[in-house]
C-alpha positions in Angstrom: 21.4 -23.2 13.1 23.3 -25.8 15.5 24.6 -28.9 14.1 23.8 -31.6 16.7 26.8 -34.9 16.3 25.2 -37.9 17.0 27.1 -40.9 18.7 29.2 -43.0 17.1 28.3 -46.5 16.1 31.6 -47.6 17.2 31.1 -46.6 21.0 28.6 -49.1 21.3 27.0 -47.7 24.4 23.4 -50.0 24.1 25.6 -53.0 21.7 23.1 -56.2 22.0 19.9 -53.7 22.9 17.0 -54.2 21.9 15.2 -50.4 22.3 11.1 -49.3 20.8 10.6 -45.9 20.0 7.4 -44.6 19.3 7.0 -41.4 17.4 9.6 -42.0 15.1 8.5 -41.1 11.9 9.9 -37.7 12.3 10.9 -35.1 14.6 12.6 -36.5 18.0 11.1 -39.6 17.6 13.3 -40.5 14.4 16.2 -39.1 16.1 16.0 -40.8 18.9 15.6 -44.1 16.7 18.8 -42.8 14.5 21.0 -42.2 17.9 20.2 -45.7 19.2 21.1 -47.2 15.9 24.4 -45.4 15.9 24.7 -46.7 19.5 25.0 -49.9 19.1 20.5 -50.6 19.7 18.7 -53.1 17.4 15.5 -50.6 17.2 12.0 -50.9 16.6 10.6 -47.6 15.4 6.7 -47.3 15.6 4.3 -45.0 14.3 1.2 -44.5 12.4 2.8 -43.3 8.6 5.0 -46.6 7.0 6.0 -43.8 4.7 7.5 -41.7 7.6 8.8 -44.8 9.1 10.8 -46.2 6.5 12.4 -42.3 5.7 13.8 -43.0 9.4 14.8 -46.2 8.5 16.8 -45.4 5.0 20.3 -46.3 5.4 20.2 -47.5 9.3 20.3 -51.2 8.8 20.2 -51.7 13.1 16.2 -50.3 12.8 13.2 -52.2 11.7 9.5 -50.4 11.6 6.5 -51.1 13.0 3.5 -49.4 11.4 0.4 -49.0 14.0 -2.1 -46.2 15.3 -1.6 -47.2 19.3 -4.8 -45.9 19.7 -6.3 -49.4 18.8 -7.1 -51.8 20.6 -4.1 -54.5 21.1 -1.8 -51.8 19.3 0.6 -51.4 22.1 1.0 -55.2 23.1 1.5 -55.5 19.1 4.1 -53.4 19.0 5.9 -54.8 22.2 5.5 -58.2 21.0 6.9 -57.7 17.5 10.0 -56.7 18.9 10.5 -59.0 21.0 9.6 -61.9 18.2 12.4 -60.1 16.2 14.8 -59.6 18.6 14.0 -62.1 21.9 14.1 -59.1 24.0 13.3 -55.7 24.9 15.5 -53.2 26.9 14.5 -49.8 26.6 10.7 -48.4 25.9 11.0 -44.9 24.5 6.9 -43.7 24.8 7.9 -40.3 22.2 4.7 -40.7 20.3 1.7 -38.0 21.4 -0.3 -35.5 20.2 -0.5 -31.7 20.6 -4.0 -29.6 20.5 -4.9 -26.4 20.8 -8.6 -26.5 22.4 -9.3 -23.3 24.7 -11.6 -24.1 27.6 -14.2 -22.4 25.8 -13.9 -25.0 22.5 -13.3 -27.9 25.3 -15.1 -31.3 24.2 -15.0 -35.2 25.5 -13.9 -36.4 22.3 -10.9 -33.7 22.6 -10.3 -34.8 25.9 -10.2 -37.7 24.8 -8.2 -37.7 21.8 -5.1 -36.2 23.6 -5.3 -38.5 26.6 -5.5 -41.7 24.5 -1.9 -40.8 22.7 -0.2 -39.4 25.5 -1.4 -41.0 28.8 -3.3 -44.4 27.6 -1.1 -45.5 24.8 2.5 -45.0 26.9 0.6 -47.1 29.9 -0.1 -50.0 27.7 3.2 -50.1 26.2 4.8 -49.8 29.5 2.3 -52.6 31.2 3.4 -54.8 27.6 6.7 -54.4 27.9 7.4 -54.7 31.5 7.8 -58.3 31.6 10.6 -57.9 29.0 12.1 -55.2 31.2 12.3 -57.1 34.3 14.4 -59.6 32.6 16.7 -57.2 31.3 16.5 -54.8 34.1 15.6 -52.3 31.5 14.7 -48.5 31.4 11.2 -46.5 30.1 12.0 -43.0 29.3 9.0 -40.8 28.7 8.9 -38.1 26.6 6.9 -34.9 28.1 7.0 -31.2 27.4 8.1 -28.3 29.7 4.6 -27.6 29.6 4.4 -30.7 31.9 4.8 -28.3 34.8 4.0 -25.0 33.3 0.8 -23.4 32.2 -0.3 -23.1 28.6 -3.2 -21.3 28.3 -5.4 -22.3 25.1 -4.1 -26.3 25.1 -4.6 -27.0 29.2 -5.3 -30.5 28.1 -1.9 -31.0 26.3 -0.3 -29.7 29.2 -2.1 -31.9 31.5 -1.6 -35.1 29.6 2.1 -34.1 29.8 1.7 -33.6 33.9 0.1 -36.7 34.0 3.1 -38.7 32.1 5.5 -36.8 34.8 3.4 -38.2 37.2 3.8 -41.5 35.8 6.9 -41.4 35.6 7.7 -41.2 39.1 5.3 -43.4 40.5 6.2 -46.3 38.2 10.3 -45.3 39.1 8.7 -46.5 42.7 6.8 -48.9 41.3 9.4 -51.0 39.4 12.3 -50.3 41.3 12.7 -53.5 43.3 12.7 -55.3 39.8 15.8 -52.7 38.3 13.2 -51.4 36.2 14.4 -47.7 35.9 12.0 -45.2 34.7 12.5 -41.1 34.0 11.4 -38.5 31.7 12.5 -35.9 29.7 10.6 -32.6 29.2 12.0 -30.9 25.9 11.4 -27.3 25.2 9.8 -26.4 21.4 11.5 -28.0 19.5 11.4 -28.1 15.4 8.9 -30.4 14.1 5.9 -31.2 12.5 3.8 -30.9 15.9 2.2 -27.6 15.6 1.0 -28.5 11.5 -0.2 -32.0 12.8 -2.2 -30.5 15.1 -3.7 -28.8 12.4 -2.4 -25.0 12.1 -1.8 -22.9 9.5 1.8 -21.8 8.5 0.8 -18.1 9.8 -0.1 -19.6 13.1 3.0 -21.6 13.6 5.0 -18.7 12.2 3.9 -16.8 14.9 4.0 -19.3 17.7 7.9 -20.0 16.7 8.5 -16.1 16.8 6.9 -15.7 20.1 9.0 -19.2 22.2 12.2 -18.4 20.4 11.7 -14.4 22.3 10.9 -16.2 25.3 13.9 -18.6 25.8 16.6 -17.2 27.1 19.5 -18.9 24.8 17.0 -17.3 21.8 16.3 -20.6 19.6 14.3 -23.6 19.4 15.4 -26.4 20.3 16.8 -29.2 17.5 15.8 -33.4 18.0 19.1 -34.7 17.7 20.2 -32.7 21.0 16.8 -33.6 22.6 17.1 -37.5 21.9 20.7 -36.8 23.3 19.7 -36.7 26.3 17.1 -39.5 25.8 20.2 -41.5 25.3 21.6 -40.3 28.3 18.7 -41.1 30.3 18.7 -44.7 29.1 21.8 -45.8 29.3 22.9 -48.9 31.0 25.5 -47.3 33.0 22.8 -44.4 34.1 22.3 -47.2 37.2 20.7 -45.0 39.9 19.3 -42.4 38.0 15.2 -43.1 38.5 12.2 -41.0 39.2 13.5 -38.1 37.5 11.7 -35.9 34.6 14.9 -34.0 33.3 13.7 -30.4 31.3 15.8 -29.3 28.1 14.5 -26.2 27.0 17.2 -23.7 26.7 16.1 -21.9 30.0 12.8 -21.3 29.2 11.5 -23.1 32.4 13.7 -20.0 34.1 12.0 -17.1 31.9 
């Protein structure tokens, strides 16, 4: 086990930022949420479980929650909107929330299709297009949260992967996009990295047993990965002082892109 420190509160890196993170009932999402907290960031943690949110919440007094499926209609500009009523601002848009599904060609339907692209292609869009307005005042960042099976294949979930390609892709054509407004936009790809993903997308404990044991003998420094050191490096990505650093989709996976 590695024991991840998280920043300070005292260093006050994002002090007087307002950041939204969705996804952060658990896994990187909450510590992303947790990091900016300790940061300095006024956050906004969204996500579909109030239960989940409010376990992130316990004991950070700099993060509010947001209950909302951002599948629904008007959920994104909901979410965007409530923190800016809260706060008068936004600064960083962390899209973390997303869904992973196994669904070999062979077992391939348009509601599956579907279901995956909504959470991790549709919903990050309309939270980006909501919060842009905000971000061009503040000459804010978007980090989006893909997978290093963003640019690798993963036979039996293609459609995970390619939702996570097509977040890259994004990510660089918004960087683009947004960069005469200061608008900064990159990505981070993590590796597999502990939690709840593979039982919310509905496995049994031998399955994910087994898929663990198999990507920890495939990455080459022989773990997992843990979300404190991922949202790390979320941090990194969105920091204020990170001024020319755009376009970029960043993978931390312990070398498994190299295996």
């Amino acid at each position: 086990m590695v024991t991840i420190r998280l920043q300070d509160e005292a260093s006050g890196t994002f002090e007087g930022r307002v950041v939204v993170v969705t996804g952060a009932g658990s896994g990187i999402g909450r510590a992303a949420a947790v990091a900016f907290a300790a940061a300095g960031a006024r956050v906004l943690g969204v996500g579909r479980r109030e239960d989940a949110l409010e376990e992130t919440a316990a004991g950070h007094r700099r993060i509010e929650v947001h209950p909302a499926d951002l599948r629904a209609p008007q959920a994104a500009q909901r979410a965007i909107d409530a923190a800016a009523a809260r706060w008068g601002r936004v600064d960083v848009l962390v899209n973390n929330a997303g869904v992973t599904k196994v669904m070999p060609l062979g077992q391939t339907t348009a509601e599956g299709i579907g279901a995956v692209f909504d959470l991790n292609v549709t919903a990050p869009s309309l939270l980006a297009r909501a919060a842009l307005p905000h971000l061009r005042d503040s000459a804010g960042s978007i980090v989006n949260i893909s997978s290093t099976y963003g640019h690798r294949p993963l036979p039996g979930a293609a459609h995970y992967a390619a939702s996570k390609a097509a977040l890259e892709q994004l990510t660089r054509s918004w960087a683009v996009e947004l960069a005469s407004a200061g608008v900064r936009v990159n990505a981070l790809a993590p590796g597999p990295t502990e939690s709840q993903a593979l039982a919310s997308a509905g496995l049994d404990e031998t399955t994910i047993a087994r898929i663990k044991a198999e990507e920890t003998a495939r990455i080459p420094l022989g773990r997992r990965g843990e979300p404190a050191e991922v949202a790390a490096w979320i941090l990194r990505l969105a920091d204020p002082a990170s001024t020319w650093l755009t376009g970029q989709v960043l993978t931390i996976d312990g070398g498994l892109e190299l295996a």
